[in-house]
VEXFI-843015 format. One record per residue (C-alpha): x, y, z. Coordinates in steps of 0.001 Angstrom, whole numbers, padded with zeros to 6 digits, always signed. Layout:
N
XYZ ...
// end
This chain:
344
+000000+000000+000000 +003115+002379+001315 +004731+001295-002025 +002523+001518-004007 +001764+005557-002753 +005394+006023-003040 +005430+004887-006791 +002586+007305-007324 +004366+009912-006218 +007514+009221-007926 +005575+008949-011367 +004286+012350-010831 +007206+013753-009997 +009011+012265-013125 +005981+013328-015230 +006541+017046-014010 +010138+017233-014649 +009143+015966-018412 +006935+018761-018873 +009496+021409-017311 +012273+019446-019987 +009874+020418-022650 +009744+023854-023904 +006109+024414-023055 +003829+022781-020052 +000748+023205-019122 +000148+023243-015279 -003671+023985-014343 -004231+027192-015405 -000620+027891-015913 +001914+027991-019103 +005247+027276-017655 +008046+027771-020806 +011970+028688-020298 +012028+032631-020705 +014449+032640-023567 +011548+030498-025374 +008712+033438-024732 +011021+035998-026118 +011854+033492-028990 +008007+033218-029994 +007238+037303-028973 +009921+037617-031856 +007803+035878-034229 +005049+038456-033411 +004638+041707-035128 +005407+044931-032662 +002394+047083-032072 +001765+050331-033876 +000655+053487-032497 -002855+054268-032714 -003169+057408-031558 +000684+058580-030486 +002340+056910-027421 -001093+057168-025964 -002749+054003-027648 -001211+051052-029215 -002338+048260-031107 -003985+045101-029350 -004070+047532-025828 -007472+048098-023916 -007000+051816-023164 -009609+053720-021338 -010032+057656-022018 -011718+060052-019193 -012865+063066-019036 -015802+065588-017007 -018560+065879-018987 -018986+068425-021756 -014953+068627-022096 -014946+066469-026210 -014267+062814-025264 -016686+061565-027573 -015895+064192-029913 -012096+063190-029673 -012881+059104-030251 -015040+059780-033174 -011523+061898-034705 -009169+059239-033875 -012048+056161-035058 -011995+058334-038217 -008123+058785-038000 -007546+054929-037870 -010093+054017-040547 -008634+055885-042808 -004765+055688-041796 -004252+058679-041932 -002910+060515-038760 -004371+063305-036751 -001915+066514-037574 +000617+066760-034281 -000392+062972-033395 +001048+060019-034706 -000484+056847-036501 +001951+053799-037523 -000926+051678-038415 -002642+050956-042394 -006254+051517-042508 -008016+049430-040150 -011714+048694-039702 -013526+050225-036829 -016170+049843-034843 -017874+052407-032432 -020485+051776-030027 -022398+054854-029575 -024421+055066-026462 -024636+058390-026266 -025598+060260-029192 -028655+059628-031200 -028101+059632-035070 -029353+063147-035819 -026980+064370-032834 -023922+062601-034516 -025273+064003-038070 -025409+067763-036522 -021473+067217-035080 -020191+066076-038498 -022198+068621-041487 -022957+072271-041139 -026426+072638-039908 -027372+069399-041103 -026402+070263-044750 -022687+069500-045839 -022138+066324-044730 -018184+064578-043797 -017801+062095-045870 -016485+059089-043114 -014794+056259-044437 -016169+052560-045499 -013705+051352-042821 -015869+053030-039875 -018787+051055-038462 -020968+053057-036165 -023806+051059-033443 -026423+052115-031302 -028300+049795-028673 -031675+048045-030296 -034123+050037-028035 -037008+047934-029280 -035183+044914-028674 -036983+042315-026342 -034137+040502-024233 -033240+037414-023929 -034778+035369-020591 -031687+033941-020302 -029824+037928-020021 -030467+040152-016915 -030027+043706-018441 -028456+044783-021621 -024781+044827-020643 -024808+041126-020011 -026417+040459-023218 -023871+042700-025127 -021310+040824-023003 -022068+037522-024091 -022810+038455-027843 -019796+041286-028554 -017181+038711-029782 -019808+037189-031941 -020269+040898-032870 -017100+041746-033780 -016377+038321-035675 -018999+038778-038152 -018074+042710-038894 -014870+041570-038550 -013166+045084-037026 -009949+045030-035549 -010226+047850-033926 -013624+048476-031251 -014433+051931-029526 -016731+051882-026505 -018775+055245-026007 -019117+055158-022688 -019461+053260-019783 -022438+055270-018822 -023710+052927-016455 -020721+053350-013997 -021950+055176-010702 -021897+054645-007332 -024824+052232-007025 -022878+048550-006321 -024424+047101-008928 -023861+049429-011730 -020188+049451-010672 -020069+045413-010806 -021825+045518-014581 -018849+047893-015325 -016104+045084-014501 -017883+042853-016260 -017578+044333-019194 -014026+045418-018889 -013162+041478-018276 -015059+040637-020984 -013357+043818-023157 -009862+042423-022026 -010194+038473-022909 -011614+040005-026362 -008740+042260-026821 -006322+039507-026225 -007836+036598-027825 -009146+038514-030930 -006038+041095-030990 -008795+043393-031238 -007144+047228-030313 -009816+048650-027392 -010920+051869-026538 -013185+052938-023537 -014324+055983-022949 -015226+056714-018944 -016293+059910-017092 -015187+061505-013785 -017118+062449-010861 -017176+066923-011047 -013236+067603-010150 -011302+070582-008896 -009739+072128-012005 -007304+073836-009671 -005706+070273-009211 -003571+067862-011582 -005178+064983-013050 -004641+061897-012037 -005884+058270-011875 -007794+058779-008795 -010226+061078-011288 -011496+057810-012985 -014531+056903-011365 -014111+053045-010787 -010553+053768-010842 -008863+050987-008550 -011230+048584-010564 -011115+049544-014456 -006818+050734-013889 -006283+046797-012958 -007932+045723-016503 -006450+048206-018910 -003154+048659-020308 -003124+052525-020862 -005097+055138-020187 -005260+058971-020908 -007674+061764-019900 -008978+065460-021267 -009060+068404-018959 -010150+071678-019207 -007868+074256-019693 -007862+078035-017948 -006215+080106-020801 -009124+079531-023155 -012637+078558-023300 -011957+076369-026236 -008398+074993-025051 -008029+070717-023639 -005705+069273-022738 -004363+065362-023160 -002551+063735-020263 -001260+060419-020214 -002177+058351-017297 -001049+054342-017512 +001019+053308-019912 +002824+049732-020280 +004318+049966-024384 +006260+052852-023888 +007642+055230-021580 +005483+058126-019479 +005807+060564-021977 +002712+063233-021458 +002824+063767-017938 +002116+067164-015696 +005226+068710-017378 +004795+068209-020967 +001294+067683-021485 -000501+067953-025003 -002090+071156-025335 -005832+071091-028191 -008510+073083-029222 -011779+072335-029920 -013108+073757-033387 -015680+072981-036043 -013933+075139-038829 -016402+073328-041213 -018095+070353-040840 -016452+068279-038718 -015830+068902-034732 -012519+068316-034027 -009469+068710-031804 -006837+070936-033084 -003308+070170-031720 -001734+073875-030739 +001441+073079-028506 +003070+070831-025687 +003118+073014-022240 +002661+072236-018390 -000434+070890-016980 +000150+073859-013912 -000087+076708-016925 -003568+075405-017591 -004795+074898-013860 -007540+077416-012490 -006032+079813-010163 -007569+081874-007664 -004923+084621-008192 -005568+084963-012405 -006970+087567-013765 -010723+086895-015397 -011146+086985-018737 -012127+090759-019668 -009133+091970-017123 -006847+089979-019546 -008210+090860-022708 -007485+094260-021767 -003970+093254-021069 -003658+091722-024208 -005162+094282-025951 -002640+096952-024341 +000303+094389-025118 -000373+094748-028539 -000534+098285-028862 +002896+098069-027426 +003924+096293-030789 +004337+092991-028203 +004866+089729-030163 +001858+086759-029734 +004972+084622-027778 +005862+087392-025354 +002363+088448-024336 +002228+084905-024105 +004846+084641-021485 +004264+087832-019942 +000634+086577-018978 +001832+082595-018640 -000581+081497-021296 +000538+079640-024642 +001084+081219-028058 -002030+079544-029487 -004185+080828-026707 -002786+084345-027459 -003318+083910-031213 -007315+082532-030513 -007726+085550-028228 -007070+088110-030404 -008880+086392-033701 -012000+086581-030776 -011021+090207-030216 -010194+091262-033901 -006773+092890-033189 
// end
């Protein structure tokens, strides 16, 4: 009986050191292989392209937040439309070819999206065949089997995106995130269910998120993310928009989590838009790269008709757009959008 444990033991023990002789084993939920032999096959394995800069790469789950109202739906449509047609966002860079895209839109019914991409519902952008838009099926009677619509998207969103056969998926937003329990535990099951997609599809993954109301006096950071401790664990990079204090129409993009590349747009070097419809498409602008603490409400600045006047005075004084710009610690592009406002 002793011997016969004993031989048991010994059998298993011989059968383990076969598998760890082998270049690959599989141990439970584990795949156990020499580390020279992962970087041998990661060889054989193309290296991601940029997406959208350093702030999105290919096959990533990134998440984007922002407050409300600050163009984080209006920047996803951009870079959707950006990646569809592979062509890059001017100041941003794209290493990919044109990829097919698909954006669920939550938020906006069609005649909103039409009014944000024609002039007054006449003049239409022209989108590429490359960019799939959804909406959810109001009407739709679900399934017994589903318990709200997020589990039934769940289950049915790698199905989805076999059949339209995208490579690249957009998620506009996680609306249902809140405080409520509940809603917050529907939110991380989608994100697992985002991240097994992303990485056994190689499906490139972008969710957009929102914050609760923040101090604009204060950096951004990942604490801003509602959900944060949750959706941070699940997602490879993230980035956020905030609101900038030089001008009404000024954002700003900070980079938040990153794992593909080093923390490039951080508080000191952060990437500095504006928001313009200059025809028929709503759009982010890039303008400069400045610190995050130049674009930070202060309760020492001077409100916006006390600095027109300053401007206004500073170019009467023959003052060039960069040196009223560092006089008054705001950026050249915010002098230059001031005084197109102002007519001078």
């Amino acid at each position: 009986m002793i011997r016969d444990k004993v031989n048991l033991i010994t059998k298993d023990i011989e059968n383990n050191q076969k598998k760890l002789n082998n270049k690959s084993s599989e141990f439970g939920c584990l795949i156990i292989k020499e580390a020279n032999t992962w970087v041998e096959e990661a060889k054989n394995r193309p290296i991601p392209n940029m997406l959208f800069s350093e702030l999105w790469y290919e096959n990533e789950l990134c998440i984007l937040f922002a407050d409300t109202n600050l163009g984080k739906s209006i920047l996803a449509v951009q870079i959707a439309d950006s990646i569809s047609k592979g062509k890059a966002i001017p100041g941003f860079k794209l290493e990919s070819p044109p990829k097919r895209v698909l954006y669920l839109d939550f938020e906006l019914s069609d005649k909103q999206f039409e009014n944000r991409c024609s002039e007054e519902y006449e003049n239409h952008y022209q989108f590429n065949k490359n960019f799939l838009r959804a909406e959810f099926h109001t009407e739709l009677e679900l399934p017994k089997e589903y318990k709200n619509i997020e589990e039934y998207l769940c289950a049915t969103l790698s199905d989805i995106i076999t059949k339209t056969k995208v490579s690249v998926l957009i998620v506009d937003n996680l609306t249902f995130l809140s405080s409520e329990n509940e809603k917050a535990k529907d939110a991380l099951v989608l994100m697992k269910t985002l991240k097994k997609i992303s990485n056994t599809n190689n499906v490139s993954i972008l969710v957009l998120a929102h914050t609760p109301k923040r101090d604009d006096s204060k950096p951004i950071s990942k604490n801003d993310l509602a959900g944060s401790k949750m959706l941070m664990n699940f997602c490879d990079s993230c980035f956020a928009i905030g609101s900038s204090s030089q001008e009404a129409s000024f954002r700003y993009i900070k980079q938040i989590k990153q794992r593909n590349t080093e923390h490039l747009y951080h508080s000191e070097n952060v990437i500095v838009c504006s928001l313009d419809k200059e025809t028929n498409f709503l759009e982010f602008h890039f303008e400069d790269f400045d610190s995050e603490k130049a674009h930070l409400q202060t309760s020492g600045a001077l409100n916006l008709e006390e600095r027109d006047e300053q401007i206004k005075f500073l170019v009467s004084e023959g003052k060039t757009n960069v040196h009223i710009g560092e006089m008054l610690s705001l950026t050249e592009g915010a002098i230059r959008k001031r005084r197109k406002k102002l007519k001078i």
